[in-house]
Structure formats: structure tokens, C-alpha cells
N, C-alpha and C positions, 0 to 999 in steps of 0.2 A: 283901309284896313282898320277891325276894330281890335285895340290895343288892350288886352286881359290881363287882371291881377289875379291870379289862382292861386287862392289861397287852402293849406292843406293839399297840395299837388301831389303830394306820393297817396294820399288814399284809393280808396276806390273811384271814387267819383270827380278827383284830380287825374288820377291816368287816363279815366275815359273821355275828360274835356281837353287830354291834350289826342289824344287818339282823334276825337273831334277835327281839333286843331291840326291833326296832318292830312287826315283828308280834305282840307281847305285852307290851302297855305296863303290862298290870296284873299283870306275873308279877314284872318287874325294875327295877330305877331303876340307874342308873348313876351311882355316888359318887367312882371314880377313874380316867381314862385317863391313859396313860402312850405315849410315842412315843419311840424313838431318834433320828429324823435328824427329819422329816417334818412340822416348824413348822406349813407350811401345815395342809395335813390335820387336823392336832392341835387347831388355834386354831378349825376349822371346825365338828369334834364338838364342840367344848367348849363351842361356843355355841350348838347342837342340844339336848347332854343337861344345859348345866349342872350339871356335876360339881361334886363338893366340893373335889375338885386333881386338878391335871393335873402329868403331870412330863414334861418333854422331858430327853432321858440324855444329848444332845451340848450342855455347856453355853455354847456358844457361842449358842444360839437360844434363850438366857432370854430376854434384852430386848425380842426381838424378839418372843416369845408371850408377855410380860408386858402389853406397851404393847397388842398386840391383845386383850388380855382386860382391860382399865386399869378397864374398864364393868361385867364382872361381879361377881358374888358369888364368883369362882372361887380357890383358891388356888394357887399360880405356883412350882412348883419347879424342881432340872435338875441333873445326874448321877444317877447306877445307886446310891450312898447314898441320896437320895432316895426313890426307889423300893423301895427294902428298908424304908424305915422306913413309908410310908404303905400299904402292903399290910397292917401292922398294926392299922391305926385301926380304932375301935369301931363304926365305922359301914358297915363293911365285911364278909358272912356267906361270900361265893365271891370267890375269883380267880381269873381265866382267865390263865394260864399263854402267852401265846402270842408270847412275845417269841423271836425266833431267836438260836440260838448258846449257845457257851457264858455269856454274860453273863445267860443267867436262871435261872444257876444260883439265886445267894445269895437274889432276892428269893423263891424258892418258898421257901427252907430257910425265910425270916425269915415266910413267911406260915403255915407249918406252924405254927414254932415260938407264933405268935399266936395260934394254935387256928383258921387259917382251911382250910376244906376249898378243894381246889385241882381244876379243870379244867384239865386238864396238855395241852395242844398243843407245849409245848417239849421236841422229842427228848431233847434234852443231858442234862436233868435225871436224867432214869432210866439214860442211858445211861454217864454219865461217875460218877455217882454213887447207882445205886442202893440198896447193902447201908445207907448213909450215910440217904438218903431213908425208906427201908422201916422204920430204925430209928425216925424221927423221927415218921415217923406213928402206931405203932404208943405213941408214947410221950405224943403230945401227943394223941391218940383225934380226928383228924381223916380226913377220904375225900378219897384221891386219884382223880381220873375221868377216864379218858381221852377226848382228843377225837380223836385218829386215828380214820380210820374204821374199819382193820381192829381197834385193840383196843376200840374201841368194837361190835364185832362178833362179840368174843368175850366180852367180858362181858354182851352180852345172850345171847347163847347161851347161859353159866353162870346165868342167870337163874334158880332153882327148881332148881338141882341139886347146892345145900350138901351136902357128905359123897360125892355121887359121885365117883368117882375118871375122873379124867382121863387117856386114852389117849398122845394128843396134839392138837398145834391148829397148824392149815394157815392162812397169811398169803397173802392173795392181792395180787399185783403187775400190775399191768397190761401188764409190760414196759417201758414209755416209750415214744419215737419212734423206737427204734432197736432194737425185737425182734427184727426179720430183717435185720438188718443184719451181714453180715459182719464179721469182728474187723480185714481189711483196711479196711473202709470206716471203721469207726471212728476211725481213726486220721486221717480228714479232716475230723472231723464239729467243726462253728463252732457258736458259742453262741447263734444263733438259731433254727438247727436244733435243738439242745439245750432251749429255750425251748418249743417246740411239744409242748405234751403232749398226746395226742390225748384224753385224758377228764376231766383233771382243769384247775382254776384255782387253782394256787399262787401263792407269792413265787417269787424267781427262784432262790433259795438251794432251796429245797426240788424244785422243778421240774428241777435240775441232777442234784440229790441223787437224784431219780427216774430219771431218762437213764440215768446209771451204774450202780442199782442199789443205791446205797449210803443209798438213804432206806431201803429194804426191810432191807438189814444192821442200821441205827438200830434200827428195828421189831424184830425178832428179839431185841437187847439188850433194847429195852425189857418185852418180852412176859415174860422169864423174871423180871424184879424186878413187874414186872404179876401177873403169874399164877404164881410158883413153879412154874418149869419150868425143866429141864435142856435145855441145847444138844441132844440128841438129841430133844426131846419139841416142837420149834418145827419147822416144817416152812414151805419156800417156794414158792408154785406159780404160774405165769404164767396169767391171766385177764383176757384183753383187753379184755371187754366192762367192767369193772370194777363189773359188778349183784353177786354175791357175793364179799363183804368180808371173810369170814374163814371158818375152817370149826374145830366142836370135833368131837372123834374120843374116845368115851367109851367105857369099856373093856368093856361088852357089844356093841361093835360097830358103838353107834347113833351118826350122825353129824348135827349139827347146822347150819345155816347161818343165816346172817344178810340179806339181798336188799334190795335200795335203788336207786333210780337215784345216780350218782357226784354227789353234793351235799355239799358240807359242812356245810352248816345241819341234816343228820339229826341228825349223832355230835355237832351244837353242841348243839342244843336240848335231847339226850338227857341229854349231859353235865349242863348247867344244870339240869334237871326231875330228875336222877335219886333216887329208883328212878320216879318217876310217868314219865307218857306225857301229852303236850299233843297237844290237833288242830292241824296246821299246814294251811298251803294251799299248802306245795309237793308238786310235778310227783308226778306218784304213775307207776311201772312197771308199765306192760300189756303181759302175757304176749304179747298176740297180736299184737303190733310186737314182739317178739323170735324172729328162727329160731333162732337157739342161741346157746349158750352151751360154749366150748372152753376147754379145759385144754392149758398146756405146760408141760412141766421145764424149769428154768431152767439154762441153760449156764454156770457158774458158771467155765469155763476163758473165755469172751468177759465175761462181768460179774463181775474178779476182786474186786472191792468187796464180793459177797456171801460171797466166800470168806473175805476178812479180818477180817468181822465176826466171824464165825462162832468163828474162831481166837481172837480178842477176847474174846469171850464165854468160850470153853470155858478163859482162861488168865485171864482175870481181872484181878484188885489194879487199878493205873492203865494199863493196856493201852486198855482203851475208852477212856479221858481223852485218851492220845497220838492214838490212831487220829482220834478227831471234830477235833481242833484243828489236824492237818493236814491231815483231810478240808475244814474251813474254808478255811483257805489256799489249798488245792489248789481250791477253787471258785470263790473271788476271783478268782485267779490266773486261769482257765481263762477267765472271763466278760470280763475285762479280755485276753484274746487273748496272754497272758503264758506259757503252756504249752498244750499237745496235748488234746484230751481223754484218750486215754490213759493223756498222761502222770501226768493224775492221780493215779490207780492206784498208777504207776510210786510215786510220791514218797509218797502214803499207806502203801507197803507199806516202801518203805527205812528210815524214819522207826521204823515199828513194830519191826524187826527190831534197832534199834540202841537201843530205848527202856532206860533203865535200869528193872528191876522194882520195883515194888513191892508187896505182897501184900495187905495191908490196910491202903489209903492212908486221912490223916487228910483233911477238907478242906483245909487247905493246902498237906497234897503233892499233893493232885489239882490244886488254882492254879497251884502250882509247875510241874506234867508241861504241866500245857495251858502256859504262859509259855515253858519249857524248848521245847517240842514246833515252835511257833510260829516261835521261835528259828531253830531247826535246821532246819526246812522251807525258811524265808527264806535261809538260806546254801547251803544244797543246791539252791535254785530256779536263783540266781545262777549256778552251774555247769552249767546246761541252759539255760540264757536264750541 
């Protein structure tokens, strides 16, 4: 059995790896859940899978999932230290990576460094710090795997094709709920509108992140420390129906794709099993319930999120770092009815423009750019409030 740290377990993308995990009870055992805010929830697996520890990060809700677990065998921790060091333990063979934000950063680094191979659901990691990640794997001989569905779409496409040379590779976007939506309308659109995504089941951070477009920007970061690809060699395409997840474009021309119904338990199960293939018993895609399937370019002058990323990526050092840590802010902010959606935009891109550079940040100037970034978004907010 292979022995899972899931980290971030009450999210989204935490219940469906354990949902995963119950329809394969003799693949996986579950030795460490980890939650940010989410006591409840937390105290509820824990006495499901019987972990070896559980870590809650806001440590105001030790006592409180201590006293509820007083009964088990479990052990009881609480801050983000915590969780760097028990990603470590020997009992431990995968991490699922799926805590949001910058804050999961240090525990992937501390789980590489352990020798643990990671299923990476958390954006930030690749994105704020990949040359830094790419190193560390390469040096402690562990596999990072993604659970995004499209880079999870693109590495089975590269499946069997060691040594071919890659043309490029097309990221496919659903759009969100606001594809045809005018750049006027935009500027009214409220965070329950924001909330309705028409294919997918997110957190609410990720779901936002969708709307704008700047989950898709993420992705594109991520793809190039993924896949050793140049900003020119990452392509974005709007596909509504969200059954093709990614596409490889291989330099004789042949083009590859990946098809699924929009589930995340594919790109989980795949991640966790991989390189093997398990039988599952979810929903399978019949062609003959589909009339089509459409492609659009993406308006990158209405979804400037994707345009920023992209600047991001092609400039490098701690440029991503600034960009994600006011894209944070800028999401709070927005959810909490605190700025425009627009304004979003507005404040991720002010922020980048005025970022001090750095070229090859160490991790602490990248802690430092996210802290700094944070900062300055928070004062600049003040001034549009």
C-alpha cells in the first residue's frame, strides 16, 4: 500500500483524494492529514482514516482537535512548522501537495528534501518557485506529478515519447462564467456570479482564479518548470466543454490529446498510481451525448490576467512570487466585496510594475517579495477602497 501525507485534506481537492482513497482501500492507507482553518472537518477524517498525525496550521484550533481526538491513537499538532516536519516521517512514500497559497511552499521543499515524491495540486509551488523546486528534485532523485488536469494531460500525452521533440503544448480553459461576457459587464460581476463555474468543483480561491483567467496564467508558469518549455512553446485555448484537457503539438506535426469528463479524481488517481493505470468506477464520456466540441482564442485585452502571467514568466527572477501574492490579496479582497472584479487586474498589474527585480531569487527573497508584495497591495487597496 502506498502511504499518503494530504496535505490541505478538507479542501477541495483533499476530499476528492480521499474519496480516491476509498474507492481503493488496498492501494492507499492514510498516515497524515493536515488542515488550515477547518477543525471540524479535520477531527471528522481523522476519525475515518485514523492517521498517524494530523496537523491543524491555525493554532488557535489545537485544543480544540486535540480534546476531540483525546480517544485515539492520533497524534495532535498545529502551525505550518508542523507540517514541514511531519511530511518527513518514515512512514510516509507520497505527498499530496494540495494546500492553497503561497503557504505550501516550505512543506513540498521539506518533503522533496525527505526523499518524498510529491503530487503537486498547489499552483504556487512551481509557479513562485520553480528553477529553486526543479533543482531540488533533480538532486534528492524524487517525481513531482501533477494533479492539475491539464498538466496531468500533458504528461500522459508525453507518455512513450522520451527523445521526441516537442513542437509545443496547448492548455485548455473552459473560459469560466464569464466567456461572453463583455469587458463592460465585467466590471459589475459579484463573487457569487464569480463562484458559479459552469464545469468545474473548486475551492473558492481557485474558482475566482478561474473567472479571471489567472488560474490559466498559474498553469502556463507551471507548464514551463513541468515540461521545459519556453513562454512561446505554451499555448492557451478556450474549450468550453472542458472533455479535452490539454493538447501536445510534436514537431512532425502529430498532435496529441488527452479526453475525460471534467472530474478531478481522473488527474488524482492518475497522479497517486502513476506511471500504472487503476480501474475506477467513475462516469466514463459517450461520444454520442456529445454534439461538439468548440475551440475559442482567448481575449487576453478582456482577461488581462493571462496577459500578466505570461510577462511573468517571459521576465522571470521573483516576478511570479509578486504576481501570485497579490493575485492572493486581490482575491480576498474581491470575495469579501472589498474591490471590483476588475479591479483585481488593476492592483495585480500595479504591484508588478513597481516590483523591485530580482534575477535568481534565493528562498528567502522569494518570502521576502511574497511579505513585501502583500504589503504594498494592502496600502495601494486602502487608496481605492
Amino acid at each position: 500500500m502506498k502511504r499518503l501525507a494530504i496535505l490541505g485534506s478538507t479542501g477541495s481537492i483533499g476530499t476528492q483524494t480521499l474519496d480516491v482513497i476509498d474507492s481503493h482501500p488496498d492501494k492507499f492507507s492514510v498516515e497524515v492529514l493536515t488542515a488550515y482553518n477547518n477543525v471540524d472537518q479535520l477531527a471528522i477524517q481523522a476519525r475515518k482514516y485514523i492517521p498517524n498525525t494530523v496537523v491543524i496550521v491555525n493554532e488557535t484550533h489545537y485544543k480544540i482537535l486535540k480534546d476531540r481526538l483525546s480517544d485515539l491513537p492520533v497524534k495532535v499538532f498545529a502551525g505550518i512548522e508542523a507540517v514541514e516536519q511531519v511530511v518527513g516521517h518514515g512512514d510516509v512514500d507520497m505527498v499530496v501537495a494540495a494546500m492553497v497559497g503561497f503557504t505550501g511552499l516550505r512543506p513540498v521543499i521539506k518533503a522533496i528534501e525527505a526523499g518524498k515524491d510529491i503530487a503537486l495540486a498547489n499552483k504556487e509551488t512551481l509557479v513562485v518557485a520553480g528553477q529553486i523546486i526543479n533543482a531540488l528534485v533533480d538532486t534528492h532523485k524524487v517525481r513531482i506529478i501533477p494533479v492539475d488536469s491539464e498538466h496531468s494531460a500533458i504528461l500522459q500525452c508525453l507518455a512513450g515519447e522520451t527523445g521526441n521533440p516537442v513542437e509545443k503544448i496547448t492548455l485548455t480553459a473552459s473560459g469560466g462564467p464569464f466567456r461572453q461576457y463583455s469587458t463592460e459587464q465585467l466590471y459589475g460581476v459579484k463573487p457569487l456570479q464569480a463562484l458559479k463555474h459552469p464545469n468545474w468543483q473548486m475551492g473558492n480561491k481557485i474558482t475566482i482564479d478561474s473567472a479571471s483567467m489567472m488560474n490559466k496564467g498559474l498553469e502556463v508558469i507551471e507548464a514551463k518548470w513541468f515540461f521545459d518549455l519556453r513562454a512561446d512553446q505554451i499555448e492557451v485555448i478556450i474549450h468550453p466543454q472542458s472533455v479535452i484537457h490539454s493538447f501536445v503539438h510534436f514537431a512532425d506535426g502529430s498532435i496529441k490529446a488527452q479526453l475525460g469528463l471534467p472530474d478531478m479524481r481522473l488527474p488524482i488517481v492518475y497522479a497517486l498510481c502513476y506511471p500504472d493505470r487503476v480501474h475506477t468506477d467513475l462516469p466514463r464520456f459517450d461520444f454520442k451525448q456529445c454534439n461538439t466540441l468548440t475551440f475559442e482564442e482567448v481575449d487576453t485585452k478582456k482577461f488581462r490576467n493571462l496577459a500578466l502571467a505570461y510577462k511573468a514568466l517571459e521576465k522571470g527572477g521573483n516576478l511570479p512570487c509578486a504576481m501570485n501574492a497579490v493575485n492572493e490579496v486581490a482575491v480576498e479582497a474581491f470575495l469579501k466585496e472589498q474591490i471590483g472584479f476588475m479591479q483585481m487586474t488593476d492592483l495585480i498589474e500595479s504591484i508588478m510594475v513597481n516590483t523591485p527585480f530580482i534575477d535568481r531569487p534565493c528562498i528567502e527573497e522569494l518570502e521576502e517579495t511574497d511579505s513585501l508584495s502583500r504589503i504594498v497591495a494592502g496600502e495601494y487597496m486602502k487608496k481605492i477602497i
